[in-house]
N, C-alpha and C positions, 0 to 999 in steps of 0.2 A: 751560421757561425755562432758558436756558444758567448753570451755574454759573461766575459770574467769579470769578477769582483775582487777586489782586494784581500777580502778574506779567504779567498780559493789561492791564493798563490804562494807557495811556502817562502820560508826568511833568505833561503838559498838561492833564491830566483830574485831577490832583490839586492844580495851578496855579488851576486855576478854581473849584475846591471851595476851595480856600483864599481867593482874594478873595469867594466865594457867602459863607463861613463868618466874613468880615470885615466882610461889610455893601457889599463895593465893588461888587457885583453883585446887584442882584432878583432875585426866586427865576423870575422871569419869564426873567430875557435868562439867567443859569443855564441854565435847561432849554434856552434857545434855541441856545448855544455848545455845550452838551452834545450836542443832534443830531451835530453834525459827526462825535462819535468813535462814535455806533452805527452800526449794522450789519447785515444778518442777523438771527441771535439775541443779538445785543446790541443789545436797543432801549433808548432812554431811560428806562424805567420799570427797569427792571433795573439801568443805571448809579445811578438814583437811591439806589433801595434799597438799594445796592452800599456806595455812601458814606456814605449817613446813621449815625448811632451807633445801635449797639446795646444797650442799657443792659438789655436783661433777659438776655441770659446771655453779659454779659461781666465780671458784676461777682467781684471777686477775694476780699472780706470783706463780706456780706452785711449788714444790720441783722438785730439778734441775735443776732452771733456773740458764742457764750460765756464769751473769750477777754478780751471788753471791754464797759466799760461804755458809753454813748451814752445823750444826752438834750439833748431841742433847749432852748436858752437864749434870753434875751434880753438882750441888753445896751443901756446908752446909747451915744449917740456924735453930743451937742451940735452938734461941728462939721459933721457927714454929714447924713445919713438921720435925725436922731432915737432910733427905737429900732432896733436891726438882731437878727433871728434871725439865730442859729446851731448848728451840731448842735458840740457839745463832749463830747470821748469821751477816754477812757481806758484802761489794761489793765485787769484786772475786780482784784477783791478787793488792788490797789495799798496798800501803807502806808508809803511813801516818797515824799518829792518830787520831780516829775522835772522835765526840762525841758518845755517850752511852746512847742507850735509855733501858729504861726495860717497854715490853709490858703486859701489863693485862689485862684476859680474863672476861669477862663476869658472870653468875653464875653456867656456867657450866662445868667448868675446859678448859683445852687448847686445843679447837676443834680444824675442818680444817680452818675455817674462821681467826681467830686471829693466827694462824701459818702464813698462807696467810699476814696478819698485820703485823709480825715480819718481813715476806720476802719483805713487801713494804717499810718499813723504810730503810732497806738496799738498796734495789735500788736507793733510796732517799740518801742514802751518807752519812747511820751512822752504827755503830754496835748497835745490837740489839737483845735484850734476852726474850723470853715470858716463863714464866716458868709455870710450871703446879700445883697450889695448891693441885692438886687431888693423885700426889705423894703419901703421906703416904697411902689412900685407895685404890694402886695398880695405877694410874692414869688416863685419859679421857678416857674413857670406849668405846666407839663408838658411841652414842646415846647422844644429848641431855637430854631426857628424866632421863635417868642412871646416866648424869654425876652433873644433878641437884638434885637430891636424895642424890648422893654421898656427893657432896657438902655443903648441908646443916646438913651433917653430924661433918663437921668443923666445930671449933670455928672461927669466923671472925676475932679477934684478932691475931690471932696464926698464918693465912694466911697471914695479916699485915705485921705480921713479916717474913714472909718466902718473901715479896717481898721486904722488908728493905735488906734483906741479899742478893736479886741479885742485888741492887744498890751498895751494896758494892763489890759483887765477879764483877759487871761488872765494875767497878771503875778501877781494879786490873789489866782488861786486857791488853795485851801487846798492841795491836791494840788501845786503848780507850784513849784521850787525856785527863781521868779525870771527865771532866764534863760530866753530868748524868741526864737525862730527864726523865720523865714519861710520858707513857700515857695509860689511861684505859677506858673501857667501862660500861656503866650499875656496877656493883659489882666494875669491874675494874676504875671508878669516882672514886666511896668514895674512893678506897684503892688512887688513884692519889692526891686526895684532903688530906688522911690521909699519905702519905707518905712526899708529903707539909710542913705537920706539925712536922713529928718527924724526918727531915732528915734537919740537919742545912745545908747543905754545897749541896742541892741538889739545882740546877739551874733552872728548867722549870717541869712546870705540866701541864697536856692538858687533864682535865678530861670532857669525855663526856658522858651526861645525868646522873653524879655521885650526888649518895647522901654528903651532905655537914658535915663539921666536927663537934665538937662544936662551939658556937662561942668562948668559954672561951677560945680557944684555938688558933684559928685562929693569935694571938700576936704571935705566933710561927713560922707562919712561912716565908722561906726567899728567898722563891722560886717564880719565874715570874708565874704567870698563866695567861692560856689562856681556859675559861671556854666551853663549846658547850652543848645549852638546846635547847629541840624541843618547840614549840611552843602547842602542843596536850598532852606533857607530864605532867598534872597537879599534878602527884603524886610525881614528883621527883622537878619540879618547888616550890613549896609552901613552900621548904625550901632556896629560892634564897634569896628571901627581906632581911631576917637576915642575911645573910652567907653575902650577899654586904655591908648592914651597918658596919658588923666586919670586912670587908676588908677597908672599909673608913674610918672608925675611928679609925683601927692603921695603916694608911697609906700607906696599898699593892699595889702592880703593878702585875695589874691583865687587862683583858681584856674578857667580854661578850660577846658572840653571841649568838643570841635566833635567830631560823628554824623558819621561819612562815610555817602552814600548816602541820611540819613535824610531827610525830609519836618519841616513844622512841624509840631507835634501829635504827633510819634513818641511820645512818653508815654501819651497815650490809646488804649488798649486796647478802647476801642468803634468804634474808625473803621477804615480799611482803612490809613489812616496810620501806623498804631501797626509799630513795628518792633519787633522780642520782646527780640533780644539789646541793643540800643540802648537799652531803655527799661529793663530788667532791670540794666544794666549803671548806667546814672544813676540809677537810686531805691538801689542798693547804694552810693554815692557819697554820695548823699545822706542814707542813714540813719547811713552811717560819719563824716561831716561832722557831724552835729550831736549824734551820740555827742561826739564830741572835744569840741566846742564850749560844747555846753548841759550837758552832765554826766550 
C-alpha cells in the first residue's frame, strides 16, 4: 500500500473529512465522494486510514507522566448532564496556587487527544480539568465515529452548562488561585466563546476554530480573548467580521490570529490536518496568554 503524504491529498479531500467529521455527511456518502479522489494505489481504504486520528502514537504527554498529577473527577452540573466526569490534572509535587484552566473537547466527547491537552496545560504550570459532555450517555465510547453520534444526541446548551459548572468546581479547588481560563476546540470554540459570555468573573478564553456567540451578546463579556482561525477554514471564518465589529464596538480585549494555509483542526496532532509550525506556534500563544492572565 502507497504511503500517503499530506502533500499528495488535495484541499477537497480534507473539505469533506471536515463536513464527514461535522456530522454534515454519513460515513456512507463519505466513502462514496472519497472514490472520486482514489486511484491506482490510492484506494479508499488507504485515504481512510490516511485521515482518521491517530491517538496511539501521537500522544505528546502520556498518562503517567511524572511530571503531573491526574485523576479522573466527578463534579455536579444541575443545569447540564447532572454529574459530568472529568480527568483533572496538575504539575506533580505543586505547593502553590495556580491558575485554572477547563479544557474542551471537540464534537466528540473527551478522547485521547484532548486528555493529552489537559496533560499539556499542566506541564505548562496550571491546573486543568477536561470534562466529558458524553457523561450522561455513559461517556467517550472509544471511537470517534460513536462518540459523534453520541454527542449529537446532547442538547448544546445543556453541555454549555455542564462546562459553566467545571469553571466553578475548578474555581473551588484547593490547588487553584481562582482565576479561571478556558480553552476549547472546534465545538469546544463556541462553548469557549460562550462561556466568555456567561461567566462574569471568568479571566481568559482561547477559542480555536470556534463558532462565535451572538453578537447581541458579545456586551457580555469580560474576559481577555485570544481567538485562533485557520486560514482554509471558511465555514467557521464567515462568522469572524461580525463577531470583531461586536468586540470593537463594545470595546473587548481580544487578540486575532488567522493560520495561513492551515486547515480546521490544525491543533490536532492525530489527523493529517495538524500543521506542526501552526499548531506549535498557537499553543506557545496560548500558554503565554494565560501566564499573563491567570497568574
Amino acid at each position: 500500500m502507497q504511503q500517503l503524504k499530506k502533500e499528495d491529498i488535495k484541499q477537497e479531500v480534507f473539505d469533506l473529512y471536515d463536513d464527514y467529521a461535522h456530522s454534515r455527511l454519513s460515513r456512507r456518502e463519505f466513502v462514496h465522494r472519497l472514490s472520486a479522489y482514489a486511484g491506482g494505489a490510492v484506494t479508499v481504504p488507504a485515504l481512510m486510514s490516511f485521515l482518521m486520528p491517530n491517538y496511539q502514537e501521537r500522544i505528546q504527554v502520556k498518562a503517567g507522566d511524572p511530571r503531573i498529577e491526574e485523576t479522573y473527577i466527578e463534579y455536579p452540573s444541575p443545569k447540564g448532564g447532572g454529574t459530568i466526569r472529568g480527568l483533572l490534572c496538575m504539575p506533580k509535587g505543586n505547593n502553590q496556587k495556580l491558575g485554572g484552566i477547563v479544557v474542551v473537547h471537540e464534537n466528540r466527547g473527551l478522547n485521547p487527544h484532548i486528555e493529552d491537552v489537559c496533560r499539556r496545560t499542566a506541564v505548562a504550570g496550571f491546573v486543568s480539568l477536561a470534562p466529558d459532555a458524553l457523561t450522561p450517555l455513559g461517556g467517550y465510547p472509544g471511537t470517534d465515529d460513536e462518540g459523534r453520534q453520541m454527542q449529537s444526541k446532547r442538547d448544546r446548551d445543556e453541555m454549555l452548562e455542564d462546562f459553566i459548572a467545571a469553571a466553578a468546581f475548578l474555581k473551588q479547588q484547593q490547588s487553584c488561585n481562582g482565576n479561571i481560563g478556558v480553552v476549547g476546540f472546534c465545538f469546544g470554540g463556541w462553548i469557549s466563546n460562550m462561556m466568555a459570555v456567561r461567566i462574569s468573573d471568568l479571566k481568559a478564553a482561547v477559542p480555536f476554530y470556534g463558532g462565535q456567540p451572538p453578537t447581541a451578546e458579545v456586551s457580555r463579556i469580560t474576559a481577555a480573548l485570544q481567538l485562533h482561525y485557520a486560514e482554509l477554514d471558511t465555514r467557521v471564518n464567515e462568522g469572524w467580521p461580525a463577531y470583531e465589529q461586536a468586540l470593537k464596538s463594545n470595546h473587548k480585549e481580544y487578540t486575532m490570529y488567522m493560520y495561513a494555509g492551515a486547515n480546521h483542526g490544525f491543533h490536532n496532532d492525530t489527523t493529517p490536518r495538524y500543521d506542526p509550525e501552526a499548531a506549535k506556534l498557537a499553543w506557545q500563544r496560548t500558554v503565554d496568554f494565560f501566564k499573563e492572565k491567570l497568574g
